[in-house]
C-alpha positions in Angstrom: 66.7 -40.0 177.4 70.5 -39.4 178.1 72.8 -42.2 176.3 74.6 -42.7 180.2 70.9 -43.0 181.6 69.5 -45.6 178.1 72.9 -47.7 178.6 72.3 -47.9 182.6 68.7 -49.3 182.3 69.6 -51.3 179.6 72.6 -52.7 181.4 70.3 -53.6 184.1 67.6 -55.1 182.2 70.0 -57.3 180.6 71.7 -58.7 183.8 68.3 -59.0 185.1 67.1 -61.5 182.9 70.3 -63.3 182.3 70.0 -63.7 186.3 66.7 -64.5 186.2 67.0 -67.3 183.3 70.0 -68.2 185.4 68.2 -68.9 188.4 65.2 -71.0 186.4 67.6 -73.1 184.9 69.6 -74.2 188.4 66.6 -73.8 190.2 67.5 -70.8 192.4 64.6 -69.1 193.4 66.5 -66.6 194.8 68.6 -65.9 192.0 65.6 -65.8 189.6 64.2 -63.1 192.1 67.5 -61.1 192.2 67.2 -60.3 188.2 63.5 -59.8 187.6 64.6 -57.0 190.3 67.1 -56.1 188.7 65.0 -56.2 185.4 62.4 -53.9 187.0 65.2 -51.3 188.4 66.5 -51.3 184.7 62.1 -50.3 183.3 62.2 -47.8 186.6 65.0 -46.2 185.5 63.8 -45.9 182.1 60.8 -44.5 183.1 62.2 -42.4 184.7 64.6 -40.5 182.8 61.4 -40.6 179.7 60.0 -38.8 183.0 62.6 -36.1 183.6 63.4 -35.4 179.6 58.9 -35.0 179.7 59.7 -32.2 182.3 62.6 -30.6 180.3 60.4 -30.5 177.6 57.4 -28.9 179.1 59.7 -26.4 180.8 61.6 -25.2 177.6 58.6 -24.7 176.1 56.7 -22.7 178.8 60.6 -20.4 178.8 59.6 -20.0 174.9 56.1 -18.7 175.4 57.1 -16.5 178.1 60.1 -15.1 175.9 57.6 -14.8 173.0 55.1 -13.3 174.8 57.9 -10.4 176.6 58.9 -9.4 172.6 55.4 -9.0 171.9 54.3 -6.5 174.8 
């Protein structure tokens, strides 16, 4: 995961649940609702940049093999 992409999520999970806590304690539903949103947008992100670095690594490797198996024939 990219530091720009770990520091977004994190960013988001953190005002999520300080919104969420937020709304518990003043009893704003709606506010409560805004962060766990927020909260889950920060895990989706996450997810999804362990996601895209997955798919870099599968790709550099399958480049390797094909460049390994080129010198060999």
């Amino acid at each position: 995961m990219s530091l720009d992409g770990k520091v977004d999520s994190t960013k988001d999970k953190i005002s999520g649940k300080a919104k969420e806590v937020e709304g518990k304690v003043t009893g704003d539903k709606a506010r409560e609702t805004q962060g766990k949103a927020e909260g889950i947008l920060g895990k989706a992100k996450e997810k999804l940049d362990d996601a895209k670095d997955a798919v870099k690594d599968t790709v550099d490797d399958v480049k390797s093999k094909l460049s390994t198996d080129k010198k060999t024939n």
